[in-house]
MIKE-778023 format. One line per field, with one value per residue (C-alpha): z, y negated, x negated. Coordinates in steps of 0.5 Angstrom, whole numbers. Example, Ala and Ser with C-alpha at 12.3 -4.5 7.8 and 13.67 -1.06 7.14 Angstrom:
// MIKE-778023
up <- 16:14
north <- 9:2
east <- -25:-27
***
This chain:
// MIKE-778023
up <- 93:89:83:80:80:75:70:62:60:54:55:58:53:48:52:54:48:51:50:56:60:59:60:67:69:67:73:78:75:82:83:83:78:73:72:69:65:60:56:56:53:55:63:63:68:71:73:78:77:81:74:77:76:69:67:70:67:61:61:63:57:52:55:54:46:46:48:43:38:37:39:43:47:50:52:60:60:54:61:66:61:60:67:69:63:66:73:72:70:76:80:76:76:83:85:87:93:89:89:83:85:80:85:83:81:77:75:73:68:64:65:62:56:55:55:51:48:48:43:42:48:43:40:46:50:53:58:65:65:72:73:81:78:72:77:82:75:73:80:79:73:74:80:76:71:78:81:74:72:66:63:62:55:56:62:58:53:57:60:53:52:59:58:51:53:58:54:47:44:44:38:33:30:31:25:26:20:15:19:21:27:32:39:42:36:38:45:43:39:44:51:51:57:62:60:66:74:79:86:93:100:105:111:113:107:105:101:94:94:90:93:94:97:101:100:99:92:89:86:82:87:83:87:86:87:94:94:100:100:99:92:90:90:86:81:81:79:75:71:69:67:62:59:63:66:73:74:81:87:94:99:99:106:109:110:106:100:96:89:89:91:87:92:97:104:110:116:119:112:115:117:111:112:114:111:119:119:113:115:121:117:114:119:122:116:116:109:105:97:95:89:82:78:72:76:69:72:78:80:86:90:90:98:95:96:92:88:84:78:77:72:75:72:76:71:70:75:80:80:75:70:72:74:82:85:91:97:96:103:100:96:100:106:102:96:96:89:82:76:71:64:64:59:65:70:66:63
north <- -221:-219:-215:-219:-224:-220:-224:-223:-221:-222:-230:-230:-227:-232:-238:-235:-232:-228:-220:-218:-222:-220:-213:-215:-219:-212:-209:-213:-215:-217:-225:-230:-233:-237:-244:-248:-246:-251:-248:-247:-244:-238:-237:-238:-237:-242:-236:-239:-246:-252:-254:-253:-260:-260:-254:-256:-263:-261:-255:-260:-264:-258:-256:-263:-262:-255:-259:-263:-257:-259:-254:-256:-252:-256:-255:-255:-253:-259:-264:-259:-260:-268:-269:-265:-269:-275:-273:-271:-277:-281:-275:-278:-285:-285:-281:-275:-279:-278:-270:-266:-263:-260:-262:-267:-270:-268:-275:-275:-271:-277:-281:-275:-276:-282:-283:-276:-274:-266:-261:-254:-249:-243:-248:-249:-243:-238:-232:-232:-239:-240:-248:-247:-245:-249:-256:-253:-251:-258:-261:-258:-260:-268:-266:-264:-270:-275:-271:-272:-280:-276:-281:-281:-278:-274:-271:-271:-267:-262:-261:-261:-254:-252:-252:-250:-244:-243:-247:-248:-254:-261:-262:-269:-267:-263:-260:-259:-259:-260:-266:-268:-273:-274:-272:-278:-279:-273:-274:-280:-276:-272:-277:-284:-288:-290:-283:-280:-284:-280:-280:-278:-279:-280:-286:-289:-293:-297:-294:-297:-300:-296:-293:-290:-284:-281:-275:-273:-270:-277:-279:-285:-287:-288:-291:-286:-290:-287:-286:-282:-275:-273:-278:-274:-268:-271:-273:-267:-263:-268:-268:-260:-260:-264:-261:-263:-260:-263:-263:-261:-261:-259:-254:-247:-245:-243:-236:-234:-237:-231:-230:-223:-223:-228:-233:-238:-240:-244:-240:-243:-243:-243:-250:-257:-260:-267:-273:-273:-265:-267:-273:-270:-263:-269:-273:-267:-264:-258:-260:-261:-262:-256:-253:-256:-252:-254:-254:-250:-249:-247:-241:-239:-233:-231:-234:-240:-241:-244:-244:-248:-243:-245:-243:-242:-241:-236:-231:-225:-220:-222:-219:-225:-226:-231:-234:-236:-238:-243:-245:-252:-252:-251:-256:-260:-260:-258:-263:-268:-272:-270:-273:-274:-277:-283:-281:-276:-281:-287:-282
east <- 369:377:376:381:375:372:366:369:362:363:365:358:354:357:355:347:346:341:342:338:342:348:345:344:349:354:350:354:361:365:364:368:374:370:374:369:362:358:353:347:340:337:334:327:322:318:313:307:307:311:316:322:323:322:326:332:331:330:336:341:339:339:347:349:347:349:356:356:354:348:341:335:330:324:319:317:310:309:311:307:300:301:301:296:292:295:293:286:284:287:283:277:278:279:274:277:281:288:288:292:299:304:311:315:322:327:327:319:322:325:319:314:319:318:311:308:315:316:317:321:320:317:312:309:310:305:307:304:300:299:299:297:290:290:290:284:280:282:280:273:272:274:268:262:264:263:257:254:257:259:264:272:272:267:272:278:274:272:279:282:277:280:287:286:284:290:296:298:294:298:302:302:308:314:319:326:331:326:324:318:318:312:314:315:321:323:325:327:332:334:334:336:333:338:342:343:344:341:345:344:349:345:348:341:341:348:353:353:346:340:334:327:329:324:322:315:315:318:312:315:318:325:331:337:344:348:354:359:358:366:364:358:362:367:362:359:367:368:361:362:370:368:364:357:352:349:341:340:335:336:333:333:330:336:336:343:339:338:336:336:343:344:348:347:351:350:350:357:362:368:366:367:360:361:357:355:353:349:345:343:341:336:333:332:328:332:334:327:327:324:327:331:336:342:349:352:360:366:367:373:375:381:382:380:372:368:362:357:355:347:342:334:328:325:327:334:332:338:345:347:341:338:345:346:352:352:358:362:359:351:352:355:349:343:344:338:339:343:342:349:349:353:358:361:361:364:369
***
C-alpha cells in the first residue's frame, strides 16, 4: 500500500467514536486513500451467536440517522432472543420437527422489527451470551414439555426463566429523551416499512423481475429485485457518496478473506469479475451466504484499486478496529444480496 494512502486517524476517531478503536486502528496506518466514509456507531462483537444478520441491519440503520444527526444504537441481541422466543414455540407446536436455528437474512432483521419492536443496545446487552447453547437449552425444554403434554404457556414460562438467567428481561417500554415509547413505537421511529430495497444479480432469473432468492438462510422467503451485476455495483457507490451505508451479505470462505489482517481478496485480482464469472461461482457453491456486514465507505490505492470499507461484528482486534476492506472484485464476485434505503436509489 502507498503511504501516501495514510488513514487520517483523527477523521476515524470523529466518525467511530469510539477511544479504543482508534487506539488499534493507529497500529497499522498504511491502507488505502479514504474517498468516501458514512458514519457509524461503535464496532460490536456478535461473540458466539449467528446474528450477523441483525447487526448489520441494524448498524446500517443506525448510520443513516447518524446522517441525519440523529443518535441511535439498537439492540441485536433484543431480535436474537424474540426470535429464539418465536422459534421455540414453532419447535413445540410442531412437535420438535421445526428445529431451532439462529441463521438468517439481513432482511428477517426488518421483519423482527416489525413484529416485537427493539430497544437501545445498552439496555439490552450482556457480554459473552452464547445464543448457539441458548437454542439447544431452548430445544430441550420444548422436549420436556412435549414429553410431559405440558401446554404452550407452561412452555413459554419456562423458557422466559431460562433466558432470563442468560439475557436481559424483555422490556415494555423504551425511554429516549424524556419519552417513553413502547418498543414496537420505537422501531417505528426509527424504521419505516419499505425503507430499504433488497437487491441481488444473478442470470438464472430475469433482470428487472423480483425473487425468492435461494439461499438456505432465506427463511422468510423475501424476494429481492435483480438487477445487472455492473448495476448493483453502481448502486452500491452511489448509495455511500451520498451519505448511506449499505447492509451487505456474501461469502467469506475464500482464502484471502482474512479478518486478522483486516482484508478481502479473490485469488485472481488482476481480472474484472464478470457477471458470468459470478454466476458460475454461484451454481457452483463456490459463492454461499455465509456472513452480513455494513458497507461504511470507498477507499483507493494510489495504483488505482478499490476498496469497500466494512464495519464487522466480530469485535476490534484486527488491524483496522474491527474495520475490513473488501476488493471491488470481492464485491463484485461474493456479494449475494445488499439492502439500500430508498432515498439512495431514488435520489
Amino acid at each position: 500500500m502507498s503511504k501516501r494512502g495514510i488513514f487520517c486517524i483523527c477523521a476515524l476517531l470523529s466518525l467511530a467514536s469510539c477511544k479504543k478503536e482508534g487506539e488499534h486502528v493507529r497500529q497499522v496506518m498504511q491502507v488505502p486513500q479514504t474517498e468516501c466514509l458514512v458514519k457509524t456507531t461503535p464496532v460490536k462483537n456478535q461473540g458466539m451467536s449467528d446474528l450477523c444478520w441483525a447487526y448489520a441491519m441494524l448498524a446500517t440503520i443506525e448510520s443513516d440517522h447518524l446522517m441525519e444527526g440523529d443518535s441511535v444504537n439498537l439492540s441485536p441481541l433484543y431480535l436474537g432472543r424474540r426470535f429464539l422466543e418465536e422459534q421455540t414455540d414453532r419447535f413445540f407446536l410442531s412437535g420438535g420437527k421445526e428445529k431451532i436455528g439462529m441463521r438468517g437474512m439481513a432482511s428477517m432483521t426488518l421483519h423482527l422489527l416489525n413484529r416485537y419492536g427493539i430497544t437501545h443496545y445498552d439496555a439490552f446487552h450482556r457480554d459473552e451470551v452464547n445464543i448457539r447453547v441458548l437454542a439447544r437449552k431452548a430445544e430441550q425444554t420444548a422436549t420436556a414439555s412435549i414429553a410431559q403434554q405440558k401446554g404452550l404457556s407452561s412452555m413459554r414460562e419456562q423458557l422466559g426463566n431460562l433466558l432470563d438467567e442468560h439475557l436481559p428481561t424483555v422490556p415494555r417500554y423504551v425511554f429516549m429523551l424524556g419519552a417513553e415509547y413502547t418498543t414496537l413505537e420505537f422501531a417505528h421511529s426509527v424504521y419505516r416499512e419499505g425503507e430499504y430495497e433488497a437487491l441481488t444479480s444473478f442470470t438464472h432469473h430475469p433482470f428487472g423481475s423480483r425473487f425468492v432468492l435461494e439461499s438456505v438462510d432465506n427463511r422468510m422467503n423475501d424476494e429481492f429485485l435483480n438487477v445487472p451485476l455492473d448495476t448493483l455495483m453502481q448502486h452500491i457507490e452511489h448509495a455511500l457518496r451520498t451519505g448511506h451505508a449499505v447492509c451487505w451479505e456474501g461469502d467469506i470462505s475464500e482464502k484471502k478473506f482474512s479478518f486478522q489482517k483486516g482484508i478481502a481478496k479473490i485469488e485472481d485480482e488482476q481480472q474484472r469479475v464478470t457477471q458470468e464469472r459470478r454466476q458460475q461461482d454461484f451454481e457452483r457453491r463456490l459463492t454461499t451466504d455465509d456472513h452480513c456486514m455494513e458497507i461504511i465507505g470507498m477507499a483507493r490505492t494510489e495504483k488505482g484499486s478499490r476498496y469497500f470499507i466494512c464495519k464487522n461484528s466480530w469485535g476490534t482486534k484486527n488491524p483496522f478496529g474491527g474495520w475490513m476492506y473488501l476488493s471491488e472484485n470481492y464485491v463484485r464476485a461474493k456479494t449475494i444480496a445488499v439492502w439500500i434505503n430508498q432515498s439512495a436509489l431514488n435520489n
